[in-house]
ZAKOL-238031 format. One record per residue (C-alpha): residue number from 1; residue in one letter; z, x, y. Coordinates in nm, 2 decimals, always signed. Each point is the difference from the previous one (the first is absolute). Example, Ala and Ser with C-alpha at 12.3 -4.5 7.8 and 13.67 -1.06 7.14 Angstrom:
<miros>
  nr rest     zz     xx     yy
   1    A  +0.78  +1.23  -0.45
   2    S  -0.07  +0.14  +0.34
</miros>
This chain:
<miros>
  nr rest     zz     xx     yy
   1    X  +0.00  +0.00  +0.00
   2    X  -0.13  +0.07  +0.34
   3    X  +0.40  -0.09  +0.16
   4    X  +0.18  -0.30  +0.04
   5    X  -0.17  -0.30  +0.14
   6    X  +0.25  -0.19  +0.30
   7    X  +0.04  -0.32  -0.01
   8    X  +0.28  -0.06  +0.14
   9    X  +0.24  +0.08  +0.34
  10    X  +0.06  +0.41  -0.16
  11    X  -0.23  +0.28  +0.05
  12    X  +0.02  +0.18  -0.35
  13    X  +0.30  +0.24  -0.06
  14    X  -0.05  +0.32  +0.20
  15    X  +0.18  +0.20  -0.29
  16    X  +0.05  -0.10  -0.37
  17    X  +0.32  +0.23  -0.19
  18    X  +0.03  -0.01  -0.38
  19    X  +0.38  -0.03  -0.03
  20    X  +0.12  +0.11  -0.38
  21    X  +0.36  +0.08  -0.10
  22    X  +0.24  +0.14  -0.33
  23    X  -0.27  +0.14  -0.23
  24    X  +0.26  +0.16  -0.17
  25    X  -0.19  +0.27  -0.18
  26    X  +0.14  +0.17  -0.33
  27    X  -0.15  +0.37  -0.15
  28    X  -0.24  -0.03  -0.25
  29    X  -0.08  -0.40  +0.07
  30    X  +0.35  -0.10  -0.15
  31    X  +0.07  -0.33  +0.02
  32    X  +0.27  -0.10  +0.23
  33    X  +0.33  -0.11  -0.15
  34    X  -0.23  +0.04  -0.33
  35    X  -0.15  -0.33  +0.07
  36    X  -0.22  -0.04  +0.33
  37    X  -0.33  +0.16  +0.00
  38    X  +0.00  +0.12  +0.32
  39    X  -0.30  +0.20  +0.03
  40    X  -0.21  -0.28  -0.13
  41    X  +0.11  -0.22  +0.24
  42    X  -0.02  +0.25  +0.26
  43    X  -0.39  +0.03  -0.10
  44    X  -0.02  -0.35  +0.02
  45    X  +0.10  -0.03  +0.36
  46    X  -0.20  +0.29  +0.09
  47    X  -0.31  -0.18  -0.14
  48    X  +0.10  -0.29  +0.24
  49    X  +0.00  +0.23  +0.30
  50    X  -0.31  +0.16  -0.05
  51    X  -0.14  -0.41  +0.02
  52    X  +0.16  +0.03  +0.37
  53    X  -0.26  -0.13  +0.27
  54    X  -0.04  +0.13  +0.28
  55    X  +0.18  +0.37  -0.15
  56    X  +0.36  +0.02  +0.08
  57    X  +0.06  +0.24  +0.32
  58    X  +0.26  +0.15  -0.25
  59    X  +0.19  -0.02  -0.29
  60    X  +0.36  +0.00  +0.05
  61    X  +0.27  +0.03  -0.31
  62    X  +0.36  -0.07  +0.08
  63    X  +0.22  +0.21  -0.26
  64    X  +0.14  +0.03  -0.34
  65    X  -0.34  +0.17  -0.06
  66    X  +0.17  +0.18  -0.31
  67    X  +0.29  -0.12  -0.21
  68    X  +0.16  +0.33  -0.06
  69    X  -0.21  +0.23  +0.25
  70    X  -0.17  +0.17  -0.30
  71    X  -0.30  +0.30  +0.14
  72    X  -0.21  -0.21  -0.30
  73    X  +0.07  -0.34  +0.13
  74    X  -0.07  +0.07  +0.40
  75    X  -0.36  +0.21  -0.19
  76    X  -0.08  -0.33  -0.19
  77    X  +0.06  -0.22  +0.32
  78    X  -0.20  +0.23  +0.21
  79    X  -0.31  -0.02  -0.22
  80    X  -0.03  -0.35  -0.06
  81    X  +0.05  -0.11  +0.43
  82    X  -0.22  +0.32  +0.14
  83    X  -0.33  -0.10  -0.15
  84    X  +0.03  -0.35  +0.12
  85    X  +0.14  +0.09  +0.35
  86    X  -0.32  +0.25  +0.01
  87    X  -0.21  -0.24  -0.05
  88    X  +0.15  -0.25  +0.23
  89    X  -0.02  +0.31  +0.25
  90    X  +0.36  -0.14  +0.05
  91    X  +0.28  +0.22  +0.04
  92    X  +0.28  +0.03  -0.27
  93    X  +0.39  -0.08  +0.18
  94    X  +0.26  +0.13  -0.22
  95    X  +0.32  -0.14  +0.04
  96    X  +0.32  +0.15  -0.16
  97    X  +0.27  -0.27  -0.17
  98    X  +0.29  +0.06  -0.13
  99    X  -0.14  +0.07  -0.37
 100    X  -0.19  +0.31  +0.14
 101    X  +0.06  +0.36  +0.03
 102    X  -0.08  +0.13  +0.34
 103    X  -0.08  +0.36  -0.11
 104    X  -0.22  -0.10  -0.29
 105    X  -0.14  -0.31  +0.23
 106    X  -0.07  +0.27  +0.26
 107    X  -0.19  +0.25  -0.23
 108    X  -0.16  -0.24  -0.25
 109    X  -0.14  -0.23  +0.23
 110    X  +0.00  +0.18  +0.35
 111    X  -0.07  +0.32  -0.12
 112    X  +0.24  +0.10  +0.20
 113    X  +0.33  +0.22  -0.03
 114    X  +0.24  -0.12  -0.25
 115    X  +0.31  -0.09  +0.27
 116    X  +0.27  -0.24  +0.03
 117    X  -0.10  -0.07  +0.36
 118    X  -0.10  -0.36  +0.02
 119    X  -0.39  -0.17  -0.08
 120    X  -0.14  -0.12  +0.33
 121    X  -0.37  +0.04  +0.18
 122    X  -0.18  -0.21  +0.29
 123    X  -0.32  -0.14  -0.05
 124    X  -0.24  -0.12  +0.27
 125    X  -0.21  -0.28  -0.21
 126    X  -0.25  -0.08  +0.33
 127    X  +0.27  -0.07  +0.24
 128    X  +0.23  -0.13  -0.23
 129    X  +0.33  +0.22  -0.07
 130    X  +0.13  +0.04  -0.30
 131    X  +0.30  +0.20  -0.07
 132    X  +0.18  +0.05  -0.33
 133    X  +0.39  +0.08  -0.02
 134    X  +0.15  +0.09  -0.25
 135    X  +0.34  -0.21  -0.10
 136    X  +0.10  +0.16  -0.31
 137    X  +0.34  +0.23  -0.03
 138    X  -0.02  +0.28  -0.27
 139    X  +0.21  -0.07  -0.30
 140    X  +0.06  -0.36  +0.10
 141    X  -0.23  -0.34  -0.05
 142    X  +0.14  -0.16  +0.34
 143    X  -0.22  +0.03  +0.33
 144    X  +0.09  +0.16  +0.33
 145    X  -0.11  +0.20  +0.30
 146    X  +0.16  +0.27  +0.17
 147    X  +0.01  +0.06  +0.34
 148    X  -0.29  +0.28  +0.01
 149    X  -0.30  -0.24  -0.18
 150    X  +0.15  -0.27  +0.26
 151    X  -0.03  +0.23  +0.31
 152    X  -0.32  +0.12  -0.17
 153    X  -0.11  -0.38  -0.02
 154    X  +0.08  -0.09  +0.40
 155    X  -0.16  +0.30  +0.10
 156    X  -0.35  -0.15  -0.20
 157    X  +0.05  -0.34  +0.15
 158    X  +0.02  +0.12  +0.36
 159    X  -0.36  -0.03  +0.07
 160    X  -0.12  -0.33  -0.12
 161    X  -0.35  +0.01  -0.23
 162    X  -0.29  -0.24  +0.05
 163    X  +0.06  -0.23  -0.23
 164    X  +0.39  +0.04  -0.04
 165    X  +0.20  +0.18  -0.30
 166    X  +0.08  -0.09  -0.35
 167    X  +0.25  +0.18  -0.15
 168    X  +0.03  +0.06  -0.38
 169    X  +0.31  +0.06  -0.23
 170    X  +0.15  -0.10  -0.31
 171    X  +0.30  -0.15  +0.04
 172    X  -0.02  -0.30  +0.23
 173    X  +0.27  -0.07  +0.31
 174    X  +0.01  -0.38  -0.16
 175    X  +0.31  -0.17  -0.21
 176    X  -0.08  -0.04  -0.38
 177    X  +0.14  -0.29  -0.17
 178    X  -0.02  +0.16  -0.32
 179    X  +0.36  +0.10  -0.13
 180    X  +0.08  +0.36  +0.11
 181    X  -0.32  +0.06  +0.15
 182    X  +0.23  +0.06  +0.27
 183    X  +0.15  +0.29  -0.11
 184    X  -0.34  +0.16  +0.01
 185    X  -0.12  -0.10  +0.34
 186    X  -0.11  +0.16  +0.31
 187    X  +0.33  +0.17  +0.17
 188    X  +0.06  +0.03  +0.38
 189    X  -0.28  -0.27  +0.09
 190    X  +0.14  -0.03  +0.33
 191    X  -0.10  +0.36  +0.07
 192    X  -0.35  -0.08  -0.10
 193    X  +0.03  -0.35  +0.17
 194    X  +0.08  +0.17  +0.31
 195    X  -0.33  +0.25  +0.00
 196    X  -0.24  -0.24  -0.04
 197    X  +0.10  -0.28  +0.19
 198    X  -0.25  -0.07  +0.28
 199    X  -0.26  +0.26  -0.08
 200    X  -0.37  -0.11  -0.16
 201    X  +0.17  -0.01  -0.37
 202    X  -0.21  -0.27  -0.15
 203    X  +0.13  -0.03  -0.33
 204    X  +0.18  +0.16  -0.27
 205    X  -0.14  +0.08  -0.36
 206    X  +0.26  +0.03  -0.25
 207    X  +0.07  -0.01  -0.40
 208    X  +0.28  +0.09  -0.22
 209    X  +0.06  -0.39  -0.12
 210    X  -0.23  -0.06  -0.23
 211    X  -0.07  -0.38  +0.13
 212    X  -0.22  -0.08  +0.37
 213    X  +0.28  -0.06  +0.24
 214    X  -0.10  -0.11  +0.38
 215    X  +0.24  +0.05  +0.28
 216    X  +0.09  +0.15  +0.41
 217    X  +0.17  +0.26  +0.06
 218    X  +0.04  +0.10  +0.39
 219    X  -0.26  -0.23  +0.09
 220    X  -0.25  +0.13  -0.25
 221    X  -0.15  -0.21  -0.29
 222    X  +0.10  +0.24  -0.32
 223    X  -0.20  -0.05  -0.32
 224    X  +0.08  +0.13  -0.34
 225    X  -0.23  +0.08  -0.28
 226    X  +0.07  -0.13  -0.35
 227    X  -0.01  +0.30  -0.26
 228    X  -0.35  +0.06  -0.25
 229    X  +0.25  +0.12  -0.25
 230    X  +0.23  -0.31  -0.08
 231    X  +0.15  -0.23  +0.22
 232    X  +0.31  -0.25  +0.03
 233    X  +0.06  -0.34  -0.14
 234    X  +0.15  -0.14  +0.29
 235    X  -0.04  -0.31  -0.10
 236    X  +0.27  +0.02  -0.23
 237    X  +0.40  -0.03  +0.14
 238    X  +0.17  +0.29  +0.02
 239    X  +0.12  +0.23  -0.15
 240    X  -0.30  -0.11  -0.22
 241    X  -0.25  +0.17  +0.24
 242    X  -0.20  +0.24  -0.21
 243    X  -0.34  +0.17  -0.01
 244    X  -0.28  -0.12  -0.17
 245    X  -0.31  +0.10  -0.10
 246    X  -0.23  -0.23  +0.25
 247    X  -0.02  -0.10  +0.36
 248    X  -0.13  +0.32  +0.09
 249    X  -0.20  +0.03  +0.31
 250    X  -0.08  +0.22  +0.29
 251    X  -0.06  -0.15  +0.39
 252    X  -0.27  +0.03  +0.26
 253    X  +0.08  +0.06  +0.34
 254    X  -0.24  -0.15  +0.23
 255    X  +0.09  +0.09  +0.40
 256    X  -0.19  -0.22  +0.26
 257    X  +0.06  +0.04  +0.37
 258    X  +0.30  -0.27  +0.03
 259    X  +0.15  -0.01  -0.34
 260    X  +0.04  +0.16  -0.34
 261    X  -0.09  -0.16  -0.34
 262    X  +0.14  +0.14  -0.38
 263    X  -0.19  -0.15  -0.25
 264    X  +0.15  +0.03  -0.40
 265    X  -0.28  +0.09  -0.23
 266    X  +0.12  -0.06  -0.41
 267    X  -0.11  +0.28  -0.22
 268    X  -0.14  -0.27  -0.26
 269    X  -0.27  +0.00  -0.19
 270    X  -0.05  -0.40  +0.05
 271    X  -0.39  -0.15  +0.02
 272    X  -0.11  -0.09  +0.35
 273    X  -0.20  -0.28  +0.09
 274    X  -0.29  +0.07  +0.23
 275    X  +0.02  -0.31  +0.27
 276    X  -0.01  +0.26  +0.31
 277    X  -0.32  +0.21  -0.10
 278    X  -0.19  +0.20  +0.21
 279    X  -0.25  -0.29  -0.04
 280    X  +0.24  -0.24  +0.15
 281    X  +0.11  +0.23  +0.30
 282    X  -0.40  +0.02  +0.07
 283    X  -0.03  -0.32  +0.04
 284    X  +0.32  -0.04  +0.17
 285    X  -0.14  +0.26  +0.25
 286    X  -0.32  -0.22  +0.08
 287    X  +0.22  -0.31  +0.12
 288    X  +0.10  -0.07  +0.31
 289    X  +0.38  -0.05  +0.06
 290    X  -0.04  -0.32  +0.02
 291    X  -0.21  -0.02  -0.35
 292    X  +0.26  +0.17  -0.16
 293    X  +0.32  -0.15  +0.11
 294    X  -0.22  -0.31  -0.12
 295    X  -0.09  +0.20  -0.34
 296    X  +0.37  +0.15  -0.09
 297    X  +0.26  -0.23  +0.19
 298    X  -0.16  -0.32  -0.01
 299    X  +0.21  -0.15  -0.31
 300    X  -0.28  -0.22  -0.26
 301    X  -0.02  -0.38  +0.11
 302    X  +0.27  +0.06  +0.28
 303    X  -0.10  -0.31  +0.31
 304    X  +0.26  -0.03  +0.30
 305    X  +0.01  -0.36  -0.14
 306    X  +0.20  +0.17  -0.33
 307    X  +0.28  +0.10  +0.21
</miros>
């Protein structure tokens, strides 16, 4: 496809951002927990991306990108995204969580020196700003920031970009109603609250749940990833809230000039009809906007007289 046709009131999304999160990757393809396949469902999603129109401006994962921070695992992970992020000609965002190793992270992924000193970077995506922080604390699976990655962070944000700032991390600055997903959160989020209030912070791109979670934090819309490796039943009560092996998805991130959009894409393998073809949007294209509010909103055999 050529783009996407307007319709309506919105002028197409200026950026599109592939949002994935928690691959959990295991040496030599293990399966995680010896049950979830998550390599396979990893290829899955990565089919799914590469089926991306327009191509994403990037592709941004938020954490856990190992289980145990194995050299093997961050190798196995690195082959699989690269060749699809090449030939998206989208950049690769990688996102440390509190299953990583920085050091290994760093030199497997980065090819940079294997340090303790904390995974973050700055990418300008056409005017759009997007940095990555890095929440994780070595030795523990709780999130935090110290006070040189925040002063780092305000010093980036004093100079707004063109189209604003995402910022991307793994664990998010939002309340979990799972049991003791508390213990686990983001520390000192009044710190962080405090930087980014009332600079051109857009949104926030987090993981580290394993279920899509929606929320605000200082003003900006936060959105959270579901994991590609398994995800939780939260469905059930507690303390009955478990993974499984299904739900998993990945978003996309379309930014427009006014607003912000995350869209959850299921890795599934379900049969699609074909309604919307590129046939149909053809002859969409050839109406008038008066023809097609008549052809697409008009419901069958509907008179004012009905009402």
């Amino acid at each position: 496809m050529s783009g996407p046709q307007v319709f309506g009131v919105h002028q197409p999304a200026s950026h599109t951002i592939i949002h994935v999160s928690d691959p959990h990757f295991l040496a030599g393809g293990a399966h995680l927990a010896e049950r979830f396949d998550v390599e396979r469902t990893f290829g899955r999603t990565l089919e799914a991306i590469r089926a991306v129109d327009p191509s994403p401006s990037a592709i941004v994962i938020t954490g856990d990108l190992t289980d145990l921070g194995e050299p093997d695992a961050y190798r196995r992970l690195r082959a699989a995204v690269e060749p699809v992020a090449t030939e998206l000609h989208a950049p690769v965002v990688w996102v440390a969580g509190n299953h990583d190793e920085r050091p290994t992270l760093r030199r497997e992924l980065l090819d940079a020196a294997a340090t303790e000193e904390p995974v973050t970077g700055v990418w300008d995506l056409d005017g759009l700003r997007l940095i990555a922080l890095d929440t994780s604390v070595p030795g523990w699976h709780h999130g935090d920031l110290d006070e040189s990655q925040l002063a780092w962070l305000e010093d980036q944000l004093r100079v707004p970009a063109p189209h604003g700032t995402l910022l991307a991390m793994h664990h998010p600055p939002l309340p979990s109603h799972v049991p003791l997903f508390d213990i686990l959160e983001l520390r000192h989020q009044d710190d962080l609250a405090a930087v980014i209030r009332g600079t051109d912070v857009r949104g926030i791109l987090a993981g580290h749940l394993h279920y899509s979670a929606h929320g605000t934090f200082a003003g900006v819309p936060v959105s959270v990833a579901s994991a590609t490796c398994y995800t939780m039943n939260v469905a059930k009560p507690a303390p009955d809230v478990n993974g499984m092996d299904a739900a998993q998805s990945f978003q996309l991130v379309h930014l427009y000039d006014d607003t912000i959009t995350h869209t959850v894409v299921p890795v599934t393998d379900a049969e699609t009809a074909d309604t919307f073809s590129a046939g149909w949007l053809e002859r969409m294209a050839q109406l008038s906007p008066a023809e097609r509010l008549e052809a697409f909103s008009r419901k069958p055999g509907w008179t004012s007289a009905a009402v």
